[in-house]
C-alpha positions as CSV (number, residue, x, y, z in Angstrom):
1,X,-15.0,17.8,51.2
2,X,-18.9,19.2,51.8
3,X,-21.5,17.3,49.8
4,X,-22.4,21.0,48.6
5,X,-18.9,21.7,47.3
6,X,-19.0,18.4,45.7
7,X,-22.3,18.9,43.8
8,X,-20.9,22.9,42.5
9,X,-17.9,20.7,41.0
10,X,-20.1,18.3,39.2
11,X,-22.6,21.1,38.2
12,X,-19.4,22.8,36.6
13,X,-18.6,19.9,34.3
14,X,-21.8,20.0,32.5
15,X,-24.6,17.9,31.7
16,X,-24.1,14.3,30.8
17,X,-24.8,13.7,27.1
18,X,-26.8,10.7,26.3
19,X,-25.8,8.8,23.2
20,X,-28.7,8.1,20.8
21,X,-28.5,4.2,20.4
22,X,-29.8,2.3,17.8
23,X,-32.7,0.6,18.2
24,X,-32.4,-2.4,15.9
25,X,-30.3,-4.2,13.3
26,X,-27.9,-7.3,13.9
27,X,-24.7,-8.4,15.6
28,X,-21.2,-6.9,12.9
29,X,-18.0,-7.4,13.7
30,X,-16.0,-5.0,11.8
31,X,-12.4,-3.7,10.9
32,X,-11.0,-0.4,11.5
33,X,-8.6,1.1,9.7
34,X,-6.8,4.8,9.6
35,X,-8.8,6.6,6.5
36,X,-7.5,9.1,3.6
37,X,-7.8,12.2,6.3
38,X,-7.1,12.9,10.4
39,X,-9.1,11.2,12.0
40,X,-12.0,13.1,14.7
41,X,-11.9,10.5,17.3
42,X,-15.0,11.6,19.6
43,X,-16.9,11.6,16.3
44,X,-15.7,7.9,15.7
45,X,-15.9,6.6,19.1
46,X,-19.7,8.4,19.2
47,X,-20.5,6.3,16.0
48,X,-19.6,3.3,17.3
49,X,-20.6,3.6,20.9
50,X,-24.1,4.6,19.0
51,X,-24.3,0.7,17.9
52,X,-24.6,-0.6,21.3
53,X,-20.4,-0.8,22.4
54,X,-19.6,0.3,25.4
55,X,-18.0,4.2,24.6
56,X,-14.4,2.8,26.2
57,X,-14.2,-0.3,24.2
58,X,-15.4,2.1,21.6
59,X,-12.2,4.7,22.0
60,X,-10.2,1.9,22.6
61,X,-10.8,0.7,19.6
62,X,-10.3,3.6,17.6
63,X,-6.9,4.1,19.3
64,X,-5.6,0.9,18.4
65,X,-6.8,1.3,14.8
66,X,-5.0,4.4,14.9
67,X,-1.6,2.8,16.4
68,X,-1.5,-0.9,14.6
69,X,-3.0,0.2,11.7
70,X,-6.4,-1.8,12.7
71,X,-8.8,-3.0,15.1
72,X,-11.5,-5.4,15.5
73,X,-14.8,-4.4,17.3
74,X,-17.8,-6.2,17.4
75,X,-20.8,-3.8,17.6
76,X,-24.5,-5.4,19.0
77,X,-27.0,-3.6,16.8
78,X,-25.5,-2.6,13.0
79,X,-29.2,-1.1,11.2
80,X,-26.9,-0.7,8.0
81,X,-23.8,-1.7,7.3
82,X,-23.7,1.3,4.7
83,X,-24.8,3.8,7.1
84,X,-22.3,2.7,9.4
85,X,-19.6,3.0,7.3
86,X,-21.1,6.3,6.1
87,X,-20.3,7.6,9.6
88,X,-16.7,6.0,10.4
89,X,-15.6,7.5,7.2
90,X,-16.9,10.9,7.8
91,X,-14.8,10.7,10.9
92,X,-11.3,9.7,9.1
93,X,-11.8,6.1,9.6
94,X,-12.4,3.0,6.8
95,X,-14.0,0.0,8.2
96,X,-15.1,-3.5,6.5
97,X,-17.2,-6.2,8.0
98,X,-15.8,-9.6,9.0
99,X,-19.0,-10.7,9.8
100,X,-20.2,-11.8,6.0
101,X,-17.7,-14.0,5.4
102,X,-17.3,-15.2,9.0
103,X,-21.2,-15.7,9.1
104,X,-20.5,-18.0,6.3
105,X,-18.9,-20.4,7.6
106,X,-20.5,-20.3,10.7
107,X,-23.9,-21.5,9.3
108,X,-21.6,-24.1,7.2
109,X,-18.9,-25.4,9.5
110,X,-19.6,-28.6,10.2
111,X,-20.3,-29.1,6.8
112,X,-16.9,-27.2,5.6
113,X,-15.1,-29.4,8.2
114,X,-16.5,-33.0,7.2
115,X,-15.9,-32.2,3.9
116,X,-12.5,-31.0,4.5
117,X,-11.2,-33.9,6.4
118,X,-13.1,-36.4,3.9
119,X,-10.8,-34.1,1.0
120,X,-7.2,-34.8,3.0
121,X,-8.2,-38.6,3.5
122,X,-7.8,-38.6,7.7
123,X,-10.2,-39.9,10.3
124,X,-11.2,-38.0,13.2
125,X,-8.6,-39.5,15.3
126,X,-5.7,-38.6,12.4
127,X,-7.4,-35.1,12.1
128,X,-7.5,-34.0,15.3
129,X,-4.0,-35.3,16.1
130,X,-2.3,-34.2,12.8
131,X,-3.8,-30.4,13.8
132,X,-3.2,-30.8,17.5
133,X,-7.2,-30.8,18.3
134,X,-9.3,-32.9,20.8
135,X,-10.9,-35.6,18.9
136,X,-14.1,-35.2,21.1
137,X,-14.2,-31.3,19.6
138,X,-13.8,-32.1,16.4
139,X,-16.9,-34.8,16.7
140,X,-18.5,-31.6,18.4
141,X,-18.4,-29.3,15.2
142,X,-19.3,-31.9,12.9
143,X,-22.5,-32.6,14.9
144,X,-23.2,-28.8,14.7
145,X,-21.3,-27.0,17.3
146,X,-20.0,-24.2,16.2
147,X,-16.1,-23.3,17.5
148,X,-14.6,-19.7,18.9
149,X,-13.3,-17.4,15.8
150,X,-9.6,-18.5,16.7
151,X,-10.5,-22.2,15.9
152,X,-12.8,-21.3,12.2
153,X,-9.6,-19.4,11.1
154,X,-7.5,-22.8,11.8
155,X,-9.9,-24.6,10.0
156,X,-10.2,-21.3,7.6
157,X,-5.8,-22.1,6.8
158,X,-6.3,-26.0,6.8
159,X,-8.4,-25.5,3.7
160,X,-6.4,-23.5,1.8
161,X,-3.0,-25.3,3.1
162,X,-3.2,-28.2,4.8
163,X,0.4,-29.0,4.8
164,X,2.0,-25.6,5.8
165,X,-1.0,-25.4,8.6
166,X,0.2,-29.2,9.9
167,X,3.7,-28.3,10.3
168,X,3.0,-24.9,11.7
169,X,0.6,-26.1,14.7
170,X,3.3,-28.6,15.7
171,X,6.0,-26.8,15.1
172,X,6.3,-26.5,19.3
């Protein structure tokens, strides 16, 4: 193949588009779901690729929503949650954020967690064995380090059943 036969190809697909990006606004993670109508995919994928994502973690996303029923996505630079939304839903999508009640506890944790360990009665040593944890991470996040999102959901069940959560993690 000729460089010149090569460059009348490319000139046939067209121009590339550039996406309009966002300029500012803060880190969302967010939830998509299948809306009320079909969904217009590019439309979605645009929207979401528009907030900083990459445009194939952006149709992948959109694909799984569209085969498990949901996806999660986090997104750079959200200017409005509301306009956001606005968008996904035009394109046959519903979405929620995560981040809200995530950023929560985040800013909280090793509050929640001291507080939660001091409620059940345990020690760090009894904690962190009794929910099959290193004791050296647990003194971590109540210093202030704040864990992955697998690890805040743990914590996020051990508050609201300590018991089932215990015989769950070391159930193996």
């Amino acid at each position: 193949m000729t460089k010149s036969s090569f460059a009348a190809r490319l000139a046939q697909q067209g121009r590339v588009q550039a996406i309009p990006r966002v300029s500012s606004g803060s880190a969302e993670e967010i939830v998509l779901k299948p809306g009320r109508r079909s969904p217009d995919v590019v439309t979605a994928t645009l929207a979401l690729a528009k907030r900083g994502t990459t445009m194939l973690k952006a149709k992948r996303a959109v694909e799984k929503a569209l085969e498990d029923g949901d996806a999660v996505i986090d997104l750079p630079t959200v200017e409005s949650f509301a306009m956001l939304a606005a968008e996904l839903e035009a394109a046959g999508l519903a979405v929620r954020s995560r981040s809200a009640e995530d950023r929560d506890l985040k800013e909280h944790f090793a509050e929640r967690v001291k507080r939660l360990r001091h409620r059940l009665n345990l020690s760090q040593e009894d904690f962190a064995r009794d929910y099959d944890l290193d004791k050296k991470t647990l003194q971590g996040w109540e210093i202030g380090k704040v864990p992955d999102r697998g690890n805040r959901l743990l914590i996020r069940l051990i508050e609201k059943d300590p018991v089932a959560t215990r015989r769950l993690v070391n159930e193996g």
